[in-house]
C-alpha positions as CSV (number, residue, x, y, z in Angstrom):
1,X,31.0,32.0,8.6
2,X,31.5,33.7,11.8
3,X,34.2,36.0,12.6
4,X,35.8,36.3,16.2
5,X,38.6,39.2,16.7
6,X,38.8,39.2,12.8
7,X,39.3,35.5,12.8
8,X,36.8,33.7,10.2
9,X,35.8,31.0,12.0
10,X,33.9,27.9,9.3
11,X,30.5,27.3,11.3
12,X,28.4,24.5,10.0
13,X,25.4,23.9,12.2
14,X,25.2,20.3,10.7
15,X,27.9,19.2,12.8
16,X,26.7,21.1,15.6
17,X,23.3,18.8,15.8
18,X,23.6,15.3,17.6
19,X,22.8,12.5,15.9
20,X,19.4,10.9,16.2
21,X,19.7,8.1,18.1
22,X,17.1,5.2,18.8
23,X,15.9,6.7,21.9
24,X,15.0,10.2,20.3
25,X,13.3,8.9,17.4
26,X,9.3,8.3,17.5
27,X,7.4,5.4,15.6
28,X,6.3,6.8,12.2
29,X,3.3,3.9,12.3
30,X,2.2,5.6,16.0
31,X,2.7,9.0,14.9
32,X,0.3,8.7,11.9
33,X,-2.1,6.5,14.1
34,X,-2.1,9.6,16.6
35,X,-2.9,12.2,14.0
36,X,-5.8,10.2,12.8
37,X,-6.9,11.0,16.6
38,X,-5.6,15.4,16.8
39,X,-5.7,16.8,13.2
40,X,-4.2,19.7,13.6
41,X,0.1,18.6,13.8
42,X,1.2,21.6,15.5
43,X,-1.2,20.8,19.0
44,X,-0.5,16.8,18.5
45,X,3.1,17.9,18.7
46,X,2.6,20.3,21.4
47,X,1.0,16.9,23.4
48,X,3.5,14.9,23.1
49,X,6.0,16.9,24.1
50,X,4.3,17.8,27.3
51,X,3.5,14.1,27.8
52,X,7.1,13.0,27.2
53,X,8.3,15.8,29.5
54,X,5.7,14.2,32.0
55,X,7.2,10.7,31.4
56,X,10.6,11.4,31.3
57,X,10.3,13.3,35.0
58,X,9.0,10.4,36.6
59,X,4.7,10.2,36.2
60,X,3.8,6.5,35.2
61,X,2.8,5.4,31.7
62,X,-1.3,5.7,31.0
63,X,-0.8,2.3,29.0
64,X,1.1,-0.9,28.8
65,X,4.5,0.0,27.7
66,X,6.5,-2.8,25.7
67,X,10.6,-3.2,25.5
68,X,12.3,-0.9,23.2
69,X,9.4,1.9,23.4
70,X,10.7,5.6,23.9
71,X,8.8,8.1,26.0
72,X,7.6,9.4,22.9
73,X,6.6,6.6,21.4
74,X,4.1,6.0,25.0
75,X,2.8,9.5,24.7
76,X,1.5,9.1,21.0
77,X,0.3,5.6,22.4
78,X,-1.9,7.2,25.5
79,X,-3.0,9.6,22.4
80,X,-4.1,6.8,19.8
81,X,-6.5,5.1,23.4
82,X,-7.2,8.3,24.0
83,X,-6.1,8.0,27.6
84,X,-4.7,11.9,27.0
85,X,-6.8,14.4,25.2
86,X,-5.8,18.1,24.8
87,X,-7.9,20.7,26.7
88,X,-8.6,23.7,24.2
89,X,-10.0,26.6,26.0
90,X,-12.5,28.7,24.5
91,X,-12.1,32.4,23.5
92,X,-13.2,34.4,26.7
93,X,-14.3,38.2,25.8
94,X,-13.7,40.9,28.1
95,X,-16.6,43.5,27.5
């Protein structure tokens, strides 16, 4: 509950968060294809997002992209033929 000039004021953040729609939603089958390819969830994730950010401000698609596929779902794609890799730099030392 939150309270506004000593008004309680019901706050439930379910109804604050839109529904999923189609668009927003990645392929479960292309998600686990693409962590077969980057083990570790939390860089995979941080790759598509960039990606789909990427996508979604106008660079073209690294693969063929069918009807009905979101920008997510063509990130994890360019992931699974490893048109997109991530870059991990190494641990530099400053002596």
């Amino acid at each position: 509950m939150a309270s506004v000039n000593n008004k309680v004021i019901p706050f439930d953040p379910i109804e604050r968060n839109q529904p999923k729609t189609p668009s927003s939603a990645m392929n479960s089958e292309l998600v686990e294809q693409a962590s077969e390819k980057i083990s570790d969830p939390q860089i995979l994730i941080n790759l598509v997002s960039k990606r789909t950010k990427e996508i979604t401000s106008g660079k073209s698609p690294l693969v063929n992209v069918e009807p009905g596929m979101t920008h997510s779902d063509i990130a994890l794609l360019e992931i699974i033929e490893e048109k997109v890799t991530p870059i991990i730099n190494d641990i530099v030392y400053n002596q």
